[in-house]
C-alpha positions in Angstrom: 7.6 28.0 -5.1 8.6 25.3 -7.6 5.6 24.2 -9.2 5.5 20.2 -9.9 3.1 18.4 -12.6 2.4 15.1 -12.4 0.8 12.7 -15.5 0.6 9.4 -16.3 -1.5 8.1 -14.0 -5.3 5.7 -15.2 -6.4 2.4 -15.0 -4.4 -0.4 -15.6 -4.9 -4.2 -14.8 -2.8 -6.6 -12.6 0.3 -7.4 -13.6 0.5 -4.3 -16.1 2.4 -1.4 -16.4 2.5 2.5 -16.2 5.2 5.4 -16.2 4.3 8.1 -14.5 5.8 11.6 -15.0 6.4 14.6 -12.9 7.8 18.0 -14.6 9.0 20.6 -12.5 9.4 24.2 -13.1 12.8 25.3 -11.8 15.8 25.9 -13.0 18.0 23.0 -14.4 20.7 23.6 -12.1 18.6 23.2 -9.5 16.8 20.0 -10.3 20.0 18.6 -11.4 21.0 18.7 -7.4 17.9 17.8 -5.8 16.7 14.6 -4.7 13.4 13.7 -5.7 10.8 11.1 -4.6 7.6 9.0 -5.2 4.9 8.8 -2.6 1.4 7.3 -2.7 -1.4 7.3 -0.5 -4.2 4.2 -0.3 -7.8 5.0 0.8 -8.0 5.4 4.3 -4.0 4.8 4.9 -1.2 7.4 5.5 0.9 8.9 2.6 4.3 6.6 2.4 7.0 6.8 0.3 7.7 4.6 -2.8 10.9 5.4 -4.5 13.3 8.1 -3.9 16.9 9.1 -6.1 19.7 11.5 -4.6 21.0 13.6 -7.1 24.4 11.1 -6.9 21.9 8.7 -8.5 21.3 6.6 -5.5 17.9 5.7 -4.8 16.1 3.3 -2.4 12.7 1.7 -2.5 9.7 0.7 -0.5 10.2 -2.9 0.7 6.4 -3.7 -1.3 7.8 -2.4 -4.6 11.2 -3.8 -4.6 11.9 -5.1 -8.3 8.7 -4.1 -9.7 9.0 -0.2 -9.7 12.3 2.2 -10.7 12.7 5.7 -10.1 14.7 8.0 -12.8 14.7 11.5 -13.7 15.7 13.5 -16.7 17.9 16.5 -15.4 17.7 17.7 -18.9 13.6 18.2 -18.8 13.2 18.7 -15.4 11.5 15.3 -15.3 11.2 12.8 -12.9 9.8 9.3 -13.7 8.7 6.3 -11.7 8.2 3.2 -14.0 5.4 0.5 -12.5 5.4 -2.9 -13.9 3.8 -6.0 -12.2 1.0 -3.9 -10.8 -0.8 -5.6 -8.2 -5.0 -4.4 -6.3 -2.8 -2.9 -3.1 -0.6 -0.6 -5.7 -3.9 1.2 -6.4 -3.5 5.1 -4.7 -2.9 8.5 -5.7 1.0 9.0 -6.3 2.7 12.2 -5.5 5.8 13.2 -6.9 8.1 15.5 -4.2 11.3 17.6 -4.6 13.6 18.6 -2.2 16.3 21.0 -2.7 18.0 24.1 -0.6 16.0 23.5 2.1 12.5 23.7 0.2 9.8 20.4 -0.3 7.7 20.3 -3.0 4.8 18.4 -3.5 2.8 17.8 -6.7 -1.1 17.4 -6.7 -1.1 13.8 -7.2 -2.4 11.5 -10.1 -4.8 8.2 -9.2 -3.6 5.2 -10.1 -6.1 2.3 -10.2 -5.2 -1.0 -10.5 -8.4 -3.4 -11.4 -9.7 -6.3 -13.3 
Protein backbone atom coordinates (compact mmCIF):
# COMPACT_ATOMS: atom_id res chain seq x y z
CA UNK A 1 0.00 0.00 0.00
CA UNK A 2 1.86 3.23 -0.95
CA UNK A 3 1.33 5.59 1.60
CA UNK A 4 0.83 9.42 0.26
CA UNK A 5 1.28 12.65 2.51
CA UNK A 6 -0.15 15.62 1.57
CA UNK A 7 0.96 19.44 3.13
CA UNK A 8 0.63 22.70 2.17
CA UNK A 9 -2.68 23.38 2.37
CA UNK A 10 -4.28 26.85 4.83
CA UNK A 11 -5.87 29.96 4.20
CA UNK A 12 -5.00 32.16 1.62
CA UNK A 13 -6.85 35.25 0.08
CA UNK A 14 -8.10 35.83 -3.48
CA UNK A 15 -5.87 36.16 -5.94
CA UNK A 16 -2.94 34.53 -3.77
CA UNK A 17 -1.00 31.64 -3.96
CA UNK A 18 -0.12 28.16 -2.42
CA UNK A 19 2.06 24.98 -3.37
CA UNK A 20 0.92 22.13 -2.13
CA UNK A 21 2.92 19.00 -1.64
CA UNK A 22 2.33 15.29 -1.72
CA UNK A 23 5.35 12.71 -0.63
CA UNK A 24 4.86 9.28 -1.30
CA UNK A 25 6.50 6.35 0.14
CA UNK A 26 7.54 4.00 -2.66
CA UNK A 27 10.25 3.25 -4.37
CA UNK A 28 11.80 5.78 -6.77
CA UNK A 29 11.60 3.57 -9.65
CA UNK A 30 8.27 3.31 -9.20
CA UNK A 31 7.12 6.87 -8.75
CA UNK A 32 9.37 7.85 -11.54
CA UNK A 33 6.72 5.70 -13.88
CA UNK A 34 3.59 6.59 -12.45
CA UNK A 35 1.21 9.15 -13.31
CA UNK A 36 0.03 11.19 -10.61
CA UNK A 37 -2.92 13.64 -10.09
CA UNK A 38 -4.68 16.49 -8.13
CA UNK A 39 -8.29 16.26 -7.13
CA UNK A 40 -10.40 18.40 -4.96
CA UNK A 41 -13.70 18.18 -3.60
CA UNK A 42 -16.15 21.50 -2.68
CA UNK A 43 -18.74 21.24 0.05
CA UNK A 44 -21.56 19.43 -1.01
CA UNK A 45 -20.02 18.65 -4.69
CA UNK A 46 -18.42 15.49 -6.06
CA UNK A 47 -14.51 14.90 -5.98
CA UNK A 48 -13.14 16.17 -9.61
CA UNK A 49 -9.94 16.16 -10.90
CA UNK A 50 -7.65 19.25 -11.12
CA UNK A 51 -4.32 18.53 -12.66
CA UNK A 52 -2.86 15.35 -13.72
CA UNK A 53 1.12 14.53 -15.21
CA UNK A 54 2.01 11.13 -17.05
CA UNK A 55 5.23 10.07 -16.25
CA UNK A 56 6.29 11.31 -20.08
CA UNK A 57 5.59 14.68 -18.50
CA UNK A 58 2.40 15.35 -20.12
CA UNK A 59 -0.20 16.71 -18.09
CA UNK A 60 -3.71 18.14 -18.56
CA UNK A 61 -5.89 20.37 -16.55
CA UNK A 62 -9.35 21.15 -15.38
CA UNK A 63 -10.95 23.63 -17.80
CA UNK A 64 -11.64 26.16 -14.25
CA UNK A 65 -7.85 26.14 -13.55
CA UNK A 66 -6.34 26.50 -16.79
CA UNK A 67 -3.32 29.04 -16.45
CA UNK A 68 -3.70 29.50 -12.90
CA UNK A 69 -2.52 26.12 -11.41
CA UNK A 70 0.67 23.64 -12.70
CA UNK A 71 1.21 20.21 -11.74
CA UNK A 72 5.07 18.93 -11.28
CA UNK A 73 6.62 16.31 -9.38
CA UNK A 74 10.11 15.61 -8.11
CA UNK A 75 10.93 11.83 -9.08
CA UNK A 76 13.95 12.42 -6.99
CA UNK A 77 11.83 12.93 -3.48
CA UNK A 78 8.97 11.16 -4.40
CA UNK A 79 7.15 14.46 -4.56
CA UNK A 80 4.45 15.63 -6.32
CA UNK A 81 3.41 19.43 -6.37
CA UNK A 82 0.50 21.37 -7.57
CA UNK A 83 1.40 25.21 -7.60
CA UNK A 84 -2.02 27.58 -7.06
CA UNK A 85 -1.75 31.13 -8.03
CA UNK A 86 -4.76 33.53 -8.79
CA UNK A 87 -6.89 31.73 -6.12
CA UNK A 88 -10.40 32.55 -6.49
CA UNK A 89 -13.84 31.73 -3.37
CA UNK A 90 -14.87 28.53 -5.78
CA UNK A 91 -11.05 27.12 -5.50
CA UNK A 92 -11.85 26.69 -1.77
CA UNK A 93 -11.91 22.45 -1.11
CA UNK A 94 -9.98 19.77 0.29
CA UNK A 95 -7.26 18.70 -2.42
CA UNK A 96 -6.24 15.08 -2.78
CA UNK A 97 -3.15 14.06 -4.21
CA UNK A 98 -3.54 10.34 -6.13
CA UNK A 99 -0.98 7.95 -7.67
CA UNK A 100 -1.44 5.42 -10.13
CA UNK A 101 1.01 2.91 -10.96
CA UNK A 102 1.01 -1.10 -11.87
CA UNK A 103 -2.39 -1.28 -11.61
CA UNK A 104 -2.75 0.26 -7.99
CA UNK A 105 -4.55 4.00 -6.99
CA UNK A 106 -3.57 5.74 -4.27
CA UNK A 107 -5.12 8.36 -2.55
CA UNK A 108 -3.83 10.74 0.06
CA UNK A 109 -6.07 12.07 3.09
CA UNK A 110 -6.52 15.36 1.67
CA UNK A 111 -5.45 18.93 2.92
CA UNK A 112 -8.28 21.97 3.11
CA UNK A 113 -7.63 24.72 1.23
CA UNK A 114 -9.59 27.90 1.99
CA UNK A 115 -9.72 30.70 0.01
CA UNK A 116 -11.31 33.90 1.92
CA UNK A 117 -11.18 37.53 2.41
Amino acid sequence: QVQLVESGGGLVQPGGSLRLSCVASISSFSFKISTTGWYRQAPGKQRELVAAQTSGGSTNYAESVKGRFFIFRDNAENTMFLQMNSLKHEDTAVYYCNLRVDGMISWGKGTLVTVSS
